[in-house]
Every structure is written in C-alpha cells, then in structure tokens.
PADRENDO-473447 format. One record per residue (C-alpha): residue number from 1; residue in three letters; x, y, z. Coordinates in nm, 3 decimals. Example, Ala and Ser with C-alpha at 12.3 -4.5 7.8 and 13.67 -1.06 7.14 Angstrom:
@num=1; residuo=Ala; x=1.230; y=-0.450; z=0.780
@num=2; residuo=Ser; x=1.367; y=-0.106; z=0.714
***
This chain:
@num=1; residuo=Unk; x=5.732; y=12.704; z=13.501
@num=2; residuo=Unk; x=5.534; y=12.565; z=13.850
@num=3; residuo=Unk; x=5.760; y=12.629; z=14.148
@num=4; residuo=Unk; x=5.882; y=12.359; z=14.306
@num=5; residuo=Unk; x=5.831; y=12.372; z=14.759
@num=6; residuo=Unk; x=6.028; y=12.100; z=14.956
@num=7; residuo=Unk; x=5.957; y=12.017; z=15.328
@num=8; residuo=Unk; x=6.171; y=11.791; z=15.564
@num=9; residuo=Unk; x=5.960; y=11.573; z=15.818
@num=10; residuo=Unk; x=6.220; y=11.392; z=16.073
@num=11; residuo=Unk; x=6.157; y=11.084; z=16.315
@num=12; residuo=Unk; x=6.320; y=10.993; z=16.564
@num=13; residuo=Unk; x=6.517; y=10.723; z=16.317
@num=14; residuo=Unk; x=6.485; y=10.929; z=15.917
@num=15; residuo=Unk; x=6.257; y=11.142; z=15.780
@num=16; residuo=Unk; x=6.177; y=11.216; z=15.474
@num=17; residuo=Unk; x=6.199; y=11.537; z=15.232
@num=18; residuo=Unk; x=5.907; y=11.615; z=15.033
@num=19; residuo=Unk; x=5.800; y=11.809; z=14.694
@num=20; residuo=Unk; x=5.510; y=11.948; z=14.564
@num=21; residuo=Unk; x=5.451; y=12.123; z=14.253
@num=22; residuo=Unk; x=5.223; y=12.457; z=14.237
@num=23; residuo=Unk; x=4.928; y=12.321; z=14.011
@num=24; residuo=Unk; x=5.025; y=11.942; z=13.993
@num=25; residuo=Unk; x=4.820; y=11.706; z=14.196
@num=26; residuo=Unk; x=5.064; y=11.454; z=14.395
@num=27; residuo=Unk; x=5.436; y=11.470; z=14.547
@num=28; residuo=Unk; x=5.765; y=11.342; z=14.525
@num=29; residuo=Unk; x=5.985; y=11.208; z=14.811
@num=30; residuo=Unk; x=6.310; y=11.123; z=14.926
@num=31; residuo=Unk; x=6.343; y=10.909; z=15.223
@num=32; residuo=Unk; x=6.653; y=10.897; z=15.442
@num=33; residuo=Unk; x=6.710; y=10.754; z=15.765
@num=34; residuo=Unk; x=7.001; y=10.853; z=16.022
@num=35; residuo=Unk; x=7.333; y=10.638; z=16.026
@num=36; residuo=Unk; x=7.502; y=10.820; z=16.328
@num=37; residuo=Unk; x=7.782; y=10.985; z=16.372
@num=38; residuo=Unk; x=7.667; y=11.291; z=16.141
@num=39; residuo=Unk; x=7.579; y=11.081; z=15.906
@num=40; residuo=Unk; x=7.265; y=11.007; z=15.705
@num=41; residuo=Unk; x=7.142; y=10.765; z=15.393
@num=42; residuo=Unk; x=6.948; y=10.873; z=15.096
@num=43; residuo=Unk; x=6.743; y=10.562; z=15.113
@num=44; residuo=Unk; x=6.478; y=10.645; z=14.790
@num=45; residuo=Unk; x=6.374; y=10.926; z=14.564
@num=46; residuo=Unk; x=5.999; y=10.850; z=14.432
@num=47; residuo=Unk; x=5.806; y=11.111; z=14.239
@num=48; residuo=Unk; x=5.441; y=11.034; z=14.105
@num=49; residuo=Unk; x=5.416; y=11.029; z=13.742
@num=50; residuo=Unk; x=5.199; y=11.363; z=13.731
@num=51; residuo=Unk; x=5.542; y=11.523; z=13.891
@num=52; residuo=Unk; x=5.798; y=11.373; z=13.595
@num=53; residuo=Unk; x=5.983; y=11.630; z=13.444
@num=54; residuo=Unk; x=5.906; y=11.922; z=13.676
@num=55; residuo=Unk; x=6.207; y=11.933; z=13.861
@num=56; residuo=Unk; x=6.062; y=11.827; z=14.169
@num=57; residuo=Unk; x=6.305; y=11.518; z=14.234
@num=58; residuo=Unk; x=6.653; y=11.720; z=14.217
@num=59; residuo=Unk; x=6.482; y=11.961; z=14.403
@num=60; residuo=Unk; x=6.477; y=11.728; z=14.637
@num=61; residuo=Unk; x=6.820; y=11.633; z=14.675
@num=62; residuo=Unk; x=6.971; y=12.004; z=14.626
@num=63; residuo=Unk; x=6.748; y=12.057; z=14.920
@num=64; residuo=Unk; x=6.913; y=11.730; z=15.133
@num=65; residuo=Unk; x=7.270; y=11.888; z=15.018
@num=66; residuo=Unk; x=7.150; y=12.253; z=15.156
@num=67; residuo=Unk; x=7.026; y=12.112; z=15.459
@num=68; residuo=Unk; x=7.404; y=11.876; z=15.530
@num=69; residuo=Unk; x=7.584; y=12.211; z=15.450
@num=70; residuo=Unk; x=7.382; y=12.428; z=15.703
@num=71; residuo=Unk; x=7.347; y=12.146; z=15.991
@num=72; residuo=Unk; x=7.656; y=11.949; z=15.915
@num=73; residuo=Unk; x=7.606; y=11.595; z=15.817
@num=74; residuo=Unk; x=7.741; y=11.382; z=15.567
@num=75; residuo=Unk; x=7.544; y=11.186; z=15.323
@num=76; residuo=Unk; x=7.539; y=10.813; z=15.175
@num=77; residuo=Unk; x=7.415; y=10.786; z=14.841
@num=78; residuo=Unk; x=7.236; y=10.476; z=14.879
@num=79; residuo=Unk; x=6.926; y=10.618; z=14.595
@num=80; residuo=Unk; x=7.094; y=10.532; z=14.257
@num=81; residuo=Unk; x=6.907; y=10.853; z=14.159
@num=82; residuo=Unk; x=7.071; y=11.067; z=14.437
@num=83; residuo=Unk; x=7.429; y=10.871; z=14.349
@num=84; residuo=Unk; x=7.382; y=10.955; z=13.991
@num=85; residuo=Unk; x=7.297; y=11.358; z=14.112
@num=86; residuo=Unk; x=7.622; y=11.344; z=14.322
@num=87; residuo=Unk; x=7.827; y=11.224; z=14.013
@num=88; residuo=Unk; x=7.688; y=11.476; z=13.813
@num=89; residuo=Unk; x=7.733; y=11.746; z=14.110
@num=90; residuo=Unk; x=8.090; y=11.736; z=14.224
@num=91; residuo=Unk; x=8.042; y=12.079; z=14.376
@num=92; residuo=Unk; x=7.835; y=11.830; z=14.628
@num=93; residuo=Unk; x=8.157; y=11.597; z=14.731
@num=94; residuo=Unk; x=8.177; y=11.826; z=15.068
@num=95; residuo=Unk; x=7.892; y=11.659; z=15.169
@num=96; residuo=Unk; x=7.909; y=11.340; z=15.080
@num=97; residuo=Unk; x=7.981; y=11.061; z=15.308
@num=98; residuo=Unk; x=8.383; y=10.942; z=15.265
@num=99; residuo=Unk; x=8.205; y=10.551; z=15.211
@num=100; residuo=Unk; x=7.984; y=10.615; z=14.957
***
C-alpha cells in the first residue's frame, strides 16, 4: 500500500489540507475556512480520480480531527463527505462543532 502525506497550508481567512500519494500523480484536498470563535468549516473534500480508493481523502479529515484535538478548535461539517466521516466516527464528536 502507497503511504498517504497530508500538509495544512493556512491564510489569513482558511487554508486548506492536502494529500499526496507516494507513486500517484495528483492530490486530494480539503478546504476549510475559519468561522471564529475556535471554530472552523470543512468547506470541500476533492481528490483527483488517479487518488480514488487510496485512502487519501479520510486521511484528510483524520488529519483536520488531529489537528482540532492538538490546537483546540471545533469543526462544522459543512463537506457531506466530512459529515458522512463524522457519522461514521463518533469517537470524533469532541471535536465537532455543537451546530453542525
């Protein structure tokens, strides 16, 4: 199996997280952008079709829940994908946002 390496790149407003894949061409994404407040949305999960199937997208979002745990923010499921990861993950509810 290829090993899956996530980045986060912030802005002053969001960020995003990004995947690659060792030995896949492309990456996958998951955009988010800061609510306040400790807060942030999971805006979109994307992955090119060259990444489908290697993991790369729940990668992704276990790395957005690692990240709220260590630096303390909530977040709003507004991805269906990363909605449908947090119904499947209720290990995850610590970090999810009390409106979502």
């Amino acid at each position: 199996m290829n090993a899956v390496t996530v980045r986060k790149e912030e802005t002053a407003h969001g960020g995003r997280y990004v995947a690659t894949v060792t030995g896949k061409p492309g990456e996958a994404e998951l955009t988010f952008a800061v609510r306040g407040a400790g807060r942030i949305s999971a805006d979109h999960t994307g992955a090119p079709g060259t990444l489908r199937g290697t993991g790369a997208a729940l990668a992704l979002v276990e790395h957005m829940v690692e990240d709220a745990r260590r630096s303390g923010f909530k977040i709003v499921p507004v991805c269906s994908y990363v909605e449908a990861q947090f119904d499947r993950h209720p290990e995850w509810h610590d970090v999810r946002a009390d409106d979502a």
